[in-house]
N, C-alpha and C positions, 0 to 999 in steps of 0.2 A: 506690817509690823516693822518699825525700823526703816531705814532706809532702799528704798524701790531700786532697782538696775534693770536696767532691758539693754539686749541685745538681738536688732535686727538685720539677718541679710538682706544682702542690695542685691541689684542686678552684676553680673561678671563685671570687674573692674576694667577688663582687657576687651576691645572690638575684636572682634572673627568677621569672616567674610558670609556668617549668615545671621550678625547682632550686631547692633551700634545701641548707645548708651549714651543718656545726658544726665549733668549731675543732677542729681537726688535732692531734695530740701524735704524740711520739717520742719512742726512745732508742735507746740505743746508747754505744759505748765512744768519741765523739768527746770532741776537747779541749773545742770549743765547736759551737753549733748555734743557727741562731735562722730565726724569719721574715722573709721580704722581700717587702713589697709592691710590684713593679717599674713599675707604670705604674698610673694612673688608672682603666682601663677592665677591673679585675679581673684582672689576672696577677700569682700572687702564687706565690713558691717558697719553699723550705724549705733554706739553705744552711748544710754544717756542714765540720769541719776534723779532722784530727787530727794526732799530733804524730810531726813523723819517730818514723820507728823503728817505727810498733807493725804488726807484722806480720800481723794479721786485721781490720782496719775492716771497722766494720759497722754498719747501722742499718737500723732499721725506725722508717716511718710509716702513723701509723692515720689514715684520716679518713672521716667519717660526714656523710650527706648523702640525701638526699628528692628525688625524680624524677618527673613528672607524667606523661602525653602531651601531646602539644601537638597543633593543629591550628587554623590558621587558615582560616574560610569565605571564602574571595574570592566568591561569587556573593553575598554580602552586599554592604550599601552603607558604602563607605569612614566611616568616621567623623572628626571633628573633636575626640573624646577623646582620640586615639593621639597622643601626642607625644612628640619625641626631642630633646635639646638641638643647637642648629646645629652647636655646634662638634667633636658629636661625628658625626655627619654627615660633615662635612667632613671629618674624619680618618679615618673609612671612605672616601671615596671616595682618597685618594692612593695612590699606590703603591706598594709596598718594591721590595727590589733583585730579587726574583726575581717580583713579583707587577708586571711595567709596565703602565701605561697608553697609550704611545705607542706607536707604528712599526707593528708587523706587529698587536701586538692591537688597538690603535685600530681599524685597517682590516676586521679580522674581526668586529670588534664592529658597524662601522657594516652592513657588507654584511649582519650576521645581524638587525640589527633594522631594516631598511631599511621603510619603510613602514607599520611599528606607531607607534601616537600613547600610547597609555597608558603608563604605566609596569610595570603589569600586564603589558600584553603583549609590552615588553619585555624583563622579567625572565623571563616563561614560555617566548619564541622563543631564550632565549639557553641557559635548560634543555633545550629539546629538541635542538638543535643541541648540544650536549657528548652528550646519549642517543645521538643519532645517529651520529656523527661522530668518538667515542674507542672505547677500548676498556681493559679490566681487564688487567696487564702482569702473570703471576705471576713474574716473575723477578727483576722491579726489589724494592731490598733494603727492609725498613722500607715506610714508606708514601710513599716516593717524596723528590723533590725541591722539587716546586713551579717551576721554570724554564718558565715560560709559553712565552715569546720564542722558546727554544728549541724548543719543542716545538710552533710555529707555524710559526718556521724551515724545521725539518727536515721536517716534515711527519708527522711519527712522533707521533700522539695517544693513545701508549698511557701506561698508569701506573698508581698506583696513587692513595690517597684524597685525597693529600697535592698530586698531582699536577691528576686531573679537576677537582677541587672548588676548588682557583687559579686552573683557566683560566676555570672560571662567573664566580670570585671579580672577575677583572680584566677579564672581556668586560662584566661589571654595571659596574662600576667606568668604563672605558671610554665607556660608554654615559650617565655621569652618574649611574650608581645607585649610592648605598652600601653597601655587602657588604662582606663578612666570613667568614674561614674561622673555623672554633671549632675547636679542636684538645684531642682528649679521649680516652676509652677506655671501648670495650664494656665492660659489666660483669654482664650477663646474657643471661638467655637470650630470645630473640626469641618472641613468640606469632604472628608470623604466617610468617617466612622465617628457615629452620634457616642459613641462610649470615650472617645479619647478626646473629647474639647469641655472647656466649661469656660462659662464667658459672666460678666458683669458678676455677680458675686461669687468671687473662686474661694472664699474662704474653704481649706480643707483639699483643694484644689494641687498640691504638693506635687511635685511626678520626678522622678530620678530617670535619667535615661543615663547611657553609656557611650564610649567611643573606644576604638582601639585604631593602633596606629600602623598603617602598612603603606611600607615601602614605596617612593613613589606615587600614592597615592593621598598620605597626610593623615590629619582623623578618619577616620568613617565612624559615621553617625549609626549606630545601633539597638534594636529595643525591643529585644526578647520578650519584655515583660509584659510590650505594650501587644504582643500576638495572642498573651494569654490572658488580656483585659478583655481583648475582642472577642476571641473563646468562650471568658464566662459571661461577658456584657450588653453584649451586640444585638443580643435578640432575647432578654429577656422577658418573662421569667426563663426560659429554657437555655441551655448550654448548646453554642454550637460544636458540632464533629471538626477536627482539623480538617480535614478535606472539603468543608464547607466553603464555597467561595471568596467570602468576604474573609475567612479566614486565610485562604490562599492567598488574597491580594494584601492582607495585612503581613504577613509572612517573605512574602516575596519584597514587599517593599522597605520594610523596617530591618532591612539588613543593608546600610547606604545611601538611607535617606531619613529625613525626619519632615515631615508636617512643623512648620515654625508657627502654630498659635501656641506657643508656649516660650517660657522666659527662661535664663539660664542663670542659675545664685552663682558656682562654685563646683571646684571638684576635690576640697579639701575632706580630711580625715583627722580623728584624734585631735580635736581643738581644747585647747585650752583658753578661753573666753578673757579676754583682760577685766582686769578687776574684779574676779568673779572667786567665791569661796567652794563653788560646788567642783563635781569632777570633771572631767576631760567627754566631751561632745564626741562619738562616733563622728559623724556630719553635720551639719550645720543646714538645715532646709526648714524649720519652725521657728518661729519668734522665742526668745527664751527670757527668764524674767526671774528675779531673787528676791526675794526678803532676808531680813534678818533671821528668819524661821528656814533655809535654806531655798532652792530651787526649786519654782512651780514646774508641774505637768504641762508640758504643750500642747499635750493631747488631752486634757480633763477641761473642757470648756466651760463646766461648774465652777473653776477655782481659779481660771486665766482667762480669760472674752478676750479675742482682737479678731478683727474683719479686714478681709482683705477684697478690694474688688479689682476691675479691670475696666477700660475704657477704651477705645479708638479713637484717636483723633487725627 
């Protein structure tokens, strides 16, 4: 009804030394289409239009991009090469509307690093404590909400990627650490845990991971969320025990390193979408799309269809 909008994430607008990025193209039958860089720190979408009336809108984007592993040594000695601008620092460390830093997370954050002096240990105490302490929710829709507060509230620390990897996000945050969700999609297949890779058609395929920043050492790649995928994923139908191997080596490893068959959108929060009549976006990780009738479901595949796949080349 009325005139069509879509807004699509791209791949991180900025290179890191474990992603490189070529430009993007499209088409499709829109009136107009173009790029938006939205913020400074690499979120960058793809907004197009089309004109009352046409009754099959449609578009496809390509984009091509280079994936490393990553893995940082912390039993190395910090260095004095690693630097990051203050001010972007500082804007890791505040909070959005569903990522707080006060009241009930303040408190959970202090009690969990209560006694570590490093910053090391306490970004590592605030990983184990989310392994510990949540769980993988299959029921919750998409990759969750991100409502910290709430989910310290009520005492219910289940969820999904969108969710665990918030609460790490704003207990570091909390704690005086800079962190950061990254918000992206599997795009292959995994060489070490059949549950965290999805390759050729990842529609649905979405995954949030986290970083938090320490001293000398720069991001570290982190992903609570992805030890309690393995948890409930790895061997089903059954749930594996923490102490299970696979969970061990998933544990030990996703604190410092990331498997790179996956893409990285963005680490923004609270968007407000250009040209767009609906609310303000927690994140920005699903295709979004408007009519004159307001803003479609990303997750109601009834009432939006888009397919996402992935390729090697």
């Amino acid at each position: 009804v009325g005139a069509v909008r879509v807004w699509l994430p791209v791949p991180l607008t900025q290179n890191t030394d474990y992603f490189k990025r070529e430009p993007d193209s499209w088409t499709g039958n829109f009136k107009a289409a173009r790029s938006v860089q939205y913020d400074k720190y690499g979120t960058g979408l793809v907004f197009a239009e089309w004109a009352p009336g046409e009754k099959a809108p449609a578009m496809e984007l390509k984009s091509r991009f280079m994936t490393r592993d990553r893995h940082i040594d912390l039993s190395k000695k910090p260095t004095g090469a690693v630097k990051e601008d203050k001010a972007t620092l500082d804007y890791f460390r505040k909070p959005s509307k569903l990522i707080r830093t006060d009241g009930i997370v303040a408190s959970t954050s202090r009690g969990i690093v209560m006694g570590y002096k490093t910053d090391v240990d306490k970004a590592k105490a605030i990983y184990e404590w989310i392994v510990d302490n949540t769980f993988r929710d299959p029921k919750v829709k998409g990759c969750g909400i991100g409502d910290i507060s709430t989910m310290l509230q009520t005492g219910y620390l289940g969820g999904k990627c969108a969710d665990l990897n918030a609460l790490y996000v704003g207990l570091a945050r909390a704690a005086g650490l800079p962190a950061r969700d990254v918000y992206g999609v599997r795009c292959a297949a995994s060489n070490e845990f059949k549950s965290l890779g999805k390759a050729d058609d990842i529609t649905g395929a979405q995954h949030c991971r986290a970083e938090v920043y320490l001293t000398g050492y720069g991001w570290l790649p982190v992903d609570p969320a992805d030890v309690r995928k393995v948890v409930l994923e790895e061997n089903l139908p059954e749930q594996l025990p923490l102490d299970d191997p696979k969970v061990k080596k998933a544990r030990a490893k996703l604190f410092g390193a990331w498997e790179m068959n996956w893409l990285p959108y963005n680490y923004a929060h609270d968007l407000k979408l250009p040209h767009s009549n609906g609310p303000e976006l927690g994140f920005l990780m699903y295709p979004q799309t408007e009519t004159a009738n307001g803003r479609k479901d990303s997750l109601d595949p009834k009432n939006f269809k888009y397919t996402i796949t992935a390729k090697e080349v």
